[in-house]
C-alpha positions in Angstrom: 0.0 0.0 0.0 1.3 3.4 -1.1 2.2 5.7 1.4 -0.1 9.0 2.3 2.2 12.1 3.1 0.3 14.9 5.0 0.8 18.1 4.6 -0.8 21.3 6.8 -2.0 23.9 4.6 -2.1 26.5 7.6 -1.1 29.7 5.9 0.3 28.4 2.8 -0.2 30.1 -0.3 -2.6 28.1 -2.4 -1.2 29.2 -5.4 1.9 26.7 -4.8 0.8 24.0 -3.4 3.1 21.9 -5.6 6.2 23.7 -4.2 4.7 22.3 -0.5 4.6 19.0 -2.1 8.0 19.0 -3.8 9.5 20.4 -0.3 7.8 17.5 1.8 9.1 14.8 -0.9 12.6 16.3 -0.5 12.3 16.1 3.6 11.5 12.1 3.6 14.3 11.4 0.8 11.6 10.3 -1.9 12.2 11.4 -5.4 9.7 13.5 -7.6 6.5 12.1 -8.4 7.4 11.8 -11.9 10.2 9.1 -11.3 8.7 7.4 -8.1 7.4 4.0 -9.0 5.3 4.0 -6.2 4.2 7.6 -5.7 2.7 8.3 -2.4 -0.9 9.9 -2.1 -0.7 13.6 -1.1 -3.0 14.7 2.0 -3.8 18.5 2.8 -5.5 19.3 5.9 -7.1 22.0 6.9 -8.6 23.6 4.5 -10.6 26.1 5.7 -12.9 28.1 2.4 -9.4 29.2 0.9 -10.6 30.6 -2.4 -8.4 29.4 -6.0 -7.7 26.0 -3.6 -6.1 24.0 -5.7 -6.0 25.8 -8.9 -3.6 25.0 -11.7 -2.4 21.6 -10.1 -1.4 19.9 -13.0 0.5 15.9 -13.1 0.1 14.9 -9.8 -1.0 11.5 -8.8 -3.7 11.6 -6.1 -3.8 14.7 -3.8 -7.2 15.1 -1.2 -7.8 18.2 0.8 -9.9 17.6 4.1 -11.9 20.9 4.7 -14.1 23.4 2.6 -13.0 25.3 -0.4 -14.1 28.7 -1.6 -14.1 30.4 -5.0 -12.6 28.9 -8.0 -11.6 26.0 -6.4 -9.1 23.6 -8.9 -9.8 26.1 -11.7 -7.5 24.8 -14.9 -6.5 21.5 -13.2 -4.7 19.3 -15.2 -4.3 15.5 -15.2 -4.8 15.0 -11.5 -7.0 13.1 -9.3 -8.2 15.6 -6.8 -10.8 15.0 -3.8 -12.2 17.8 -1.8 -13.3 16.4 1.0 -16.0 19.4 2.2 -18.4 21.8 0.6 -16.6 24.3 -2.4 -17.8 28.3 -3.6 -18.6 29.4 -6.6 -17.0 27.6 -9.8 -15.6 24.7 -8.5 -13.2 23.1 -11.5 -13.8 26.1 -13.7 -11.8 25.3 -17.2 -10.8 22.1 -15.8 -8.3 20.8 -18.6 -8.2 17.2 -17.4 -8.4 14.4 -14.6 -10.7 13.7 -12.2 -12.1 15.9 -9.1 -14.5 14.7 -6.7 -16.0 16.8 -4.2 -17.8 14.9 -1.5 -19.9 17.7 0.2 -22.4 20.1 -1.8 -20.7 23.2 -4.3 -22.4 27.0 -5.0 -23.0 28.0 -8.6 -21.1 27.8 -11.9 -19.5 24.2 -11.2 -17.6 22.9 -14.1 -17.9 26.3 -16.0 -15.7 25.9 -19.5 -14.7 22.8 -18.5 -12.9 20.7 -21.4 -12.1 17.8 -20.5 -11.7 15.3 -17.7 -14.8 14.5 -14.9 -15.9 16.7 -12.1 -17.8 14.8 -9.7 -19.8 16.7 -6.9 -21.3 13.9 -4.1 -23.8 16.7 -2.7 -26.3 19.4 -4.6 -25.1 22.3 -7.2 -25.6 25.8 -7.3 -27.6 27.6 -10.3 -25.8 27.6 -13.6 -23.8 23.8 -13.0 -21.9 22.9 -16.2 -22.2 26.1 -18.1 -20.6 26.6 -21.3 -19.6 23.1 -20.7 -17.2 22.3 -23.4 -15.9 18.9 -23.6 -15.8 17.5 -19.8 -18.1 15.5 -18.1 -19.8 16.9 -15.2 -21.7 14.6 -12.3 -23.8 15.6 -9.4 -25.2 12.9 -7.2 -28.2 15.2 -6.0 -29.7 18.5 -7.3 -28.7 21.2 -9.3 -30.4 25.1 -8.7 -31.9 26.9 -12.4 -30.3 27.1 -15.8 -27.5 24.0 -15.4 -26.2 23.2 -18.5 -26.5 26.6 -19.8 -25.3 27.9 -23.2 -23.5 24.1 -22.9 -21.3 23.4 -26.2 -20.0 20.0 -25.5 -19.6 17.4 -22.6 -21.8 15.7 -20.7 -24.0 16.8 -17.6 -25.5 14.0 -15.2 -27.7 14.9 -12.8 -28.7 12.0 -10.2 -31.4 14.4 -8.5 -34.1 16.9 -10.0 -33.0 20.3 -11.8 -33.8 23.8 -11.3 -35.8 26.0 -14.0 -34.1 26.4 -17.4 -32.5 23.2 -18.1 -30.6 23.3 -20.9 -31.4 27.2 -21.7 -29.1 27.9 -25.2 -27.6 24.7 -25.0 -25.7 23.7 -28.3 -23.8 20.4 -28.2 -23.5 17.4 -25.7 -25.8 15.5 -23.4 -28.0 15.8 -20.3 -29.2 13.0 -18.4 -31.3 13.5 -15.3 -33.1 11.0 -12.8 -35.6 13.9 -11.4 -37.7 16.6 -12.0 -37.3 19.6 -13.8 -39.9 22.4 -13.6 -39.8 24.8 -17.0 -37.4 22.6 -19.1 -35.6 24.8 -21.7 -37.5 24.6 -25.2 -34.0 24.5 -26.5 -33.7 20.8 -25.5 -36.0 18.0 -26.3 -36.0 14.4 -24.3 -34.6 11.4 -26.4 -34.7 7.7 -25.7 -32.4 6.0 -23.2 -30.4 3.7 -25.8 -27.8 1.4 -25.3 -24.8 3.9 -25.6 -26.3 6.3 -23.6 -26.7 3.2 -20.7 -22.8 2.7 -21.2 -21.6 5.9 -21.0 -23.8 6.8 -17.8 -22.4 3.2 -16.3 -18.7 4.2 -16.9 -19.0 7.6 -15.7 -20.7 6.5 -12.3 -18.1 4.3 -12.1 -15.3 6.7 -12.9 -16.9 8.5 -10.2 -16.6 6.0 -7.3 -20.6 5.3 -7.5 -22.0 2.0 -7.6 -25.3 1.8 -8.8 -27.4 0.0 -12.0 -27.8 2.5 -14.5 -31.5 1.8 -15.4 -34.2 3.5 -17.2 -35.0 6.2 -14.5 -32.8 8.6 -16.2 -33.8 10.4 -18.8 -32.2 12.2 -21.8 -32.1 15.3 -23.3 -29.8 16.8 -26.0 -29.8 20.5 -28.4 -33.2 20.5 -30.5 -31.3 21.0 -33.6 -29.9 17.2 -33.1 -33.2 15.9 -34.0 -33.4 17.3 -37.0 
């Protein structure tokens, strides 16, 4: 089993965490992630609503923060596996390049704005506004979003495992919404479509990606851009 290395964020500036993780590698003797063959998992504690927590980590094997973040948390992370362990502000995983980021409490609004790639996972509800201008990543929240998620959305995928605020889908242009509640005032810019096969598989996978363990059944249901019918 891989070693965990904690490391006290106190008044560190968030805006280099890697230096704190390259400086706690150096004082146990253990080379740099990139040429340890058994890279140990990075642990912050003690985060406390720091806003930009996390942002612009980038190649780092598995790093967790225990704690709440606040604003702009992991904005532009790159090909990391992140897990906040509390609640996050305001545009958690905003541009998100790649990876995987779980946050295990509930998030504010705009989570996952511009994100391109990778999976942001959020084990609580959203704010208003989850996944806009979504454009290429994949976006999961276990319970409920507030109004307009997945708006002005251009690519990407946005699961919803509870109901959904007014507006669903308002100006959406590209990618996939699949929800397993309600929605009041769906956007006339979306229209439902049929849970196939692929759609089954890709909802399975990203669960799973996710660290949830469920049958993916027909209780979700599936909506893409209105033009995409045509």
């Amino acid at each position: 089993m891989n070693q965990t290395l904690e490391i006290p964020l106190a008044n560190r500036d968030v805006a280099r965490l890697e230096l704190a993780i390259r400086d706690a590698l150096r004082s146990l003797a253990r080379p740099p992630l990139a040429e340890d063959p058994e890279p140990p998992a990075i642990h912050f504690t003690g985060a406390s609503g720091q806003d930009f927590l996390g942002s612009g980590l980038s190649d780092l094997p598995s790093v967790s923060f225990s704690g709440s973040a606040g604003k702009f948390a992991f904005c532009g992370m790159d090909n990391c596996e992140c897990t906040l362990e509390g609640d996050a502000g305001h545009f958690l995983g905003h541009s998100l390049s790649s990876g995987l980021l779980i946050c295990q409490g509930s998030v504010s609004d705009g989570a996952g704005a511009m994100a391109r790639g990778g999976l942001v996972a959020i084990y609580g509800n959203a704010g208003d506004r989850t996944a806009v201008s979504l454009r290429g990543a994949d976006v999961l929240v276990r319970g409920s979003t507030g109004a307009l998620a997945g708006l002005d959305m251009r690519q990407g995928t946005l699961i919803i495992g509870g109901s959904a605020g007014e507006g669903l889908g308002s100006g959406m242009r590209g990618g996939v919404i699949f929800l397993r509640g309600d929605a009041p005032k769906i956007s006339s810019d979306i229209e439902e479509h049929r849970l196939r096969e692929p759609d089954r598989l890709k909802l399975g996978l990203l669960l799973l990606k996710a660290g949830i363990k469920t049958t993916v059944g027909k209780e979700f249901r599936v909506f893409r851009p209105r033009a995409e019918s045509a």
